[in-house]
N, C-alpha and C positions, 0 to 999 in steps of 0.2 A: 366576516370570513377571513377578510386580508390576516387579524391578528390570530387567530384558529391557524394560518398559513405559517407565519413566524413564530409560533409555539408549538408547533410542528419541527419546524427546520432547527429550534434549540436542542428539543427533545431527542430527534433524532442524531446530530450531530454527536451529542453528550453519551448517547444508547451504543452507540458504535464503535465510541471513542475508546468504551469502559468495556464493551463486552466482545467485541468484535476479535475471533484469533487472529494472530498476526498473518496467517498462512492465505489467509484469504487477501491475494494482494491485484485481485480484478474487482472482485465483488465488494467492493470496500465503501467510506464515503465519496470519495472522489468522485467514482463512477453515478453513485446515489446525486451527487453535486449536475452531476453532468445530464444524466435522465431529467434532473427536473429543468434545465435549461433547457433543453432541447422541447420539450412538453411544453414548456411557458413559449417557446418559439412558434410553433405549431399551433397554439391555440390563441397567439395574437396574428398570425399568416390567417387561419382560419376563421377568427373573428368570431370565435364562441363566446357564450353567455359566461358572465363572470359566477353565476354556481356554476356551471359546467365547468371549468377551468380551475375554480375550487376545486373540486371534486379532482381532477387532473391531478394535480399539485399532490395534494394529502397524498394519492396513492403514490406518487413517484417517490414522494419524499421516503414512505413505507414498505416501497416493495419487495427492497431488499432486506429489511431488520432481519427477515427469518434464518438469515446465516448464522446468525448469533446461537441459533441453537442445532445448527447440519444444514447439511445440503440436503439429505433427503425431505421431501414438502415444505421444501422451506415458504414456500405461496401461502398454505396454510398459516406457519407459524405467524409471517408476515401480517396476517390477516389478523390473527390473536393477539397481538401487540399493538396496529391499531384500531380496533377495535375495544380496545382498554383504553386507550390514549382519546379517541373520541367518545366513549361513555363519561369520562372526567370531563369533558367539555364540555358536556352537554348535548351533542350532535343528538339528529334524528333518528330512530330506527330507519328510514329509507334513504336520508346519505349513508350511514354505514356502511349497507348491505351497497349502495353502490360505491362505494370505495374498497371493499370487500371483493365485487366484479369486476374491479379496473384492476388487483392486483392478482385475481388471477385469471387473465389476459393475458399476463405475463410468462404465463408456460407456453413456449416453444411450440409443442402439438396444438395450442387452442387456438383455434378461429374465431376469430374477432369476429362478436354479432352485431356492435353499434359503431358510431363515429368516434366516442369517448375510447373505446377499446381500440380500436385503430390505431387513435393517436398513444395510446403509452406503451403499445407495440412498435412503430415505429422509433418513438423516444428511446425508448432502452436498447433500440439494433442500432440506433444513429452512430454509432461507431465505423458500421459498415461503407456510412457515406461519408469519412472523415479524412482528411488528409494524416491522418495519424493510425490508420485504420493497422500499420504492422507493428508500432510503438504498445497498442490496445490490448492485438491481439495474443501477443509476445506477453502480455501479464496473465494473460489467460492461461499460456500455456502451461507457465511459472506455477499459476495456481493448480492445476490440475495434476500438477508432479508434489505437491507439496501438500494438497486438501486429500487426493485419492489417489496417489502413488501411480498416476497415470506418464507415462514417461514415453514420448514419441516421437521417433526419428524426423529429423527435417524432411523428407519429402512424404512419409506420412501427415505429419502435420499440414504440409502445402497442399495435399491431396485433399484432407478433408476441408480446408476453407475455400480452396473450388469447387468442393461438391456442395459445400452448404449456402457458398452465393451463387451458383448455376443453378440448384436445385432445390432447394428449400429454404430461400429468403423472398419474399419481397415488400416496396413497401405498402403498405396501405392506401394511406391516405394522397390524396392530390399533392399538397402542400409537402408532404416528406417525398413525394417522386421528382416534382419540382426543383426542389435543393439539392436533392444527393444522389439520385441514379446515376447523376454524370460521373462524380467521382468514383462512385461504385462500380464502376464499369469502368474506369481508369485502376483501381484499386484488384480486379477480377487479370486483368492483363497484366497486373505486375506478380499477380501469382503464379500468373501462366509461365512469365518471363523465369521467374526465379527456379520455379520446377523445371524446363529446361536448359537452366544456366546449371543446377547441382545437378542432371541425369551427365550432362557431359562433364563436367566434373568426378563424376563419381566415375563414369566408364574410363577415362584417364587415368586416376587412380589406379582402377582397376589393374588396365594395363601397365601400367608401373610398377607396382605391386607383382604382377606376373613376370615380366624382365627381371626386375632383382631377386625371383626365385633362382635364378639358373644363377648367380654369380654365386662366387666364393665365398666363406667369410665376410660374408653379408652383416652388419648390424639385427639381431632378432627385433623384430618390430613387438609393438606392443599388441595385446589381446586385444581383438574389441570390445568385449566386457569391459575387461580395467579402465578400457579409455574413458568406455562410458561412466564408469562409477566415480571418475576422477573427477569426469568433467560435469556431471549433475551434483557431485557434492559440495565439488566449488563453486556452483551458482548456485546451490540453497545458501551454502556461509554469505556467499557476498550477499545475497537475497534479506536473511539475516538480522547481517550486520546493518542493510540500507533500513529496513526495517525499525529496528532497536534507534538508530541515527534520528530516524522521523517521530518516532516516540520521545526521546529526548528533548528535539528542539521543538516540539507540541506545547510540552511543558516547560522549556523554558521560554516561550514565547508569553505562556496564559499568566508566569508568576511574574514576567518581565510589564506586562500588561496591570498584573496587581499592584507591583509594586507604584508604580507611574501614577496610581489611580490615590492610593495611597497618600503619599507623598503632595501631590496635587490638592486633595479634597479634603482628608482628614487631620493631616500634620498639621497645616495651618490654625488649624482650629484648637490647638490641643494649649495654645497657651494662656485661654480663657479660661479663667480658676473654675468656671460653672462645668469645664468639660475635664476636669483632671481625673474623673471617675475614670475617662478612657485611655488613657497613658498605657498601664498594663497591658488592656488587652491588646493595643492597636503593638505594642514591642513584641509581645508575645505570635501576633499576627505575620507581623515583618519579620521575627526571624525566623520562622517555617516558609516563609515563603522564601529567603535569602539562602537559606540551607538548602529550598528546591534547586534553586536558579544554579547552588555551584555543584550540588548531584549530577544534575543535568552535565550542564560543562564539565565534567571528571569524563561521562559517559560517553561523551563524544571526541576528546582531549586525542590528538592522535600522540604518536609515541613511535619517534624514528632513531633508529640505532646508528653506529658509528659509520655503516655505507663503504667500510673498507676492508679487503681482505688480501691473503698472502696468497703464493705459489705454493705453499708448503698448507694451506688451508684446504686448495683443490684438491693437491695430489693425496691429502687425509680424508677427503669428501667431508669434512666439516662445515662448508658454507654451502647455503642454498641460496643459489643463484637466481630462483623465480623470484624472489620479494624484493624487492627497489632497496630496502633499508639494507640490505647489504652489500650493493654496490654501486651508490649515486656518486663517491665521489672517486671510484675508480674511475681509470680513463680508456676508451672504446678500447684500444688495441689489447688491454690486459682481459676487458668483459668477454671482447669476443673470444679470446684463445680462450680461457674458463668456461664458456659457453660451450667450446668447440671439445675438449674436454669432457663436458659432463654426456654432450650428447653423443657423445663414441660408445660411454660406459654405462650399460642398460640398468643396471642396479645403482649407479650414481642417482642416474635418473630419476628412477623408481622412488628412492632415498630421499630425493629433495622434495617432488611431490608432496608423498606422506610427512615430509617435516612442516611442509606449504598447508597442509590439511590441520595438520594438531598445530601448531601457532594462532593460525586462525581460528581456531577451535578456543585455543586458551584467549585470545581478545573475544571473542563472543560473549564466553563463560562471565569475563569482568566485566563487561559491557552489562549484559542483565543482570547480575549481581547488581550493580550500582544503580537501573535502571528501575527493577523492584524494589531496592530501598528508597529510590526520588519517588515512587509514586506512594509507597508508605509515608514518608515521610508529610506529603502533600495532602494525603488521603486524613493523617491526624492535626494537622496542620487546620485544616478548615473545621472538622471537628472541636478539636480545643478554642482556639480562635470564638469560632462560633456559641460555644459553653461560656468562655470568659465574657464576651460580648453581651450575653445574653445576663450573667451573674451580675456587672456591672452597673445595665442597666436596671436591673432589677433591684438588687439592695444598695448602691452608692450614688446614683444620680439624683440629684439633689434639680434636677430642671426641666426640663422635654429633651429629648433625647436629640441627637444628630440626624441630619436626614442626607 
């Protein structure tokens, strides 16, 4: 069963890697990584049977695949993927179906009927009892503005994670109340904290906002639409960009990883006349995977401009003041008068913004551009590779083959 576990944790790792939208940036492997920790914790605290724990495992690793195809049932789809993954293994029709019930347990309205369901209940909330429980939840929210255009104001958002750990969490099992209610109820109080730090925050505001009605020649403040459009489009780009960043160095991790392996194992070997059959493929091999490694690195290559601007550039509003690269190697006293400047001039403003939006926009654009050609690149790379490998040994190897 342990290796059924590890051919699990490949399969799944790889299924996510390849199909999973980037948009889903809660429900992802990480989280998948962290369920099944938290599960493997619980059922060595608990002291279950090692199929029971099997069983545990398999479902955590699977509970989430079904994003890959929506959020809507995604329990189900979850359940259809593995359930394909354990018919190739062999599994029993009665671990299926209970791996099938562990994963869906995992819907929110269902009540856990046994101990096993309990525990992978608890496992996939154990965020709740985390010292990282606003770092978590903060992807969560990310995800739900970017999966279903779900967009909600900070003290709506504080609002419902007090209503949903006052009112519809807890944990099940002994061993999960044992570990984490405490921080959870450290974690509940700093929600409470935070929604009474933005109410008076905001009634301040408020009243600020009401005194510089009456003055004169007031600066026109901004909509709060636009704010909002400005400032949810700026953190999907960055969003993004961080995204495209971790897809990048994924892959050049796995071809930095190849090539090491490569080098190490097969090179040495090649200047034994009985192996010169592999000469081609293994050059052929190395340089798809050297042509990944510098895809990769273009894709993530930052790109910083001269950092200095004129009197004569503000007063034309030709510089935008929000991006660093235009003014790191100015010095304070000129940044802030420029500063001071742009925020007198509501259309200055406005202007730098949307210059701030479409720049970023044009690095994203190059970013995935380069990003789907390294995975092309990589994707024919193992293919070709793989064909020449395979033609090699087949018609030119004159001995047994390499292992």
């Amino acid at each position: 069963m342990d290796n059924l576990i590890t051919e699990a944790e490949k399969y799944v790792i790889q299924y996510l890697n390849e199909n999973l939208d980037g948009k889903f940036v809660y429900h992802n492997l990480s989280h998948t990584q962290n369920v099944v920790k938290k599960a493997n914790e619980l059922a060595k605290f608990a002291n279950l049977k090692e199929t029971d724990k099997s069983l545990l495992l398999l479902s955590a690793w699977f509970h989430d695949t079904g994003y890959t195809k929506g959020i809507d049932n995604h329990e189900a789809e979850s359940v259809k993927i593995a359930s394909a993954f354990l018919k190739e293994h062999n599994v029993s029709e009665n671990d299926i179906k209970s791996v099938s019930d562990l994963i869906f347990a995992t819907k929110m309205k269902h009540e856990p009927k046994n101990e096993l369901e309990k525990t992978i209940r608890d496992a996939d909330c154990s965020h709740i009892g985390s010292k990282k429980f606003g770092d978590t939840t903060e992807l969560l929210r990310k995800e739900w503005e970017l999966a279903c255009s779900k967009t909600l104001s900070d003290e709506e958002w504080l609002n419902m994670n007090i209503d949903f750990l006052s009112n519809h969490h807890r944990f099940y099992t002994h061993e999960a109340s044992a570990k984490w209610s405490k921080i959870k109820s450290e974690n509940l109080a700093q929600l409470l904290k935070n929604l009474n730090k933005l109410k008076k925050n905001n009634t301040k505001l408020k009243q600020k906002e009401e005194a510089l009605s009456f003055k004169k020649n007031k600066t026109v403040l901004p909509e709060r639409g636009i704010e909002t459009m400005f400032r949810v489009t700026l953190k999907n780009h960055i969003t993004l960009s961080n995204i495209a960043d971790t897809k990048a160095n994924i892959l050049l991790s796995v071809n930095a990883i190849i090539v090491s392996l490569v080098l190490s194992n097969l090179v040495s070997k090649l200047d034994n006349p009985s192996n010169h059959y592999l000469i081609v493929p293994s050059i052929i091999f190395v340089l798809f995977t050297v042509a990944s490694i510098i895809l990769s690195i273009l894709a993530t290559r930052p790109n910083i401009t001269s950092g200095k601007f004129t009197k004569k550039d503000v007063a034309n509003k030709k510089v935008n003041l929000l991006f660093f690269g235009n003014f790191h190697k100015m010095t304070l006293k000129d940044f802030e008068w420029a500063m001071g400047e742009m925020m007198q001039d509501r259309d200055y403003l406005y202007s730098s913004m949307k210059k701030d939006l479409y720049f970023l926009g044009l690095v994203l654009n190059k970013k995935y551009k380069i990003l789907r050609v390294t995975y092309s690149v990589f994707m024919i790379g193992i293919i070709v590779s793989v064909i020449a490998f395979a033609v090699a040994f087949q018609f030119f190897s004159g001995a047994t083959p390499i292992i």
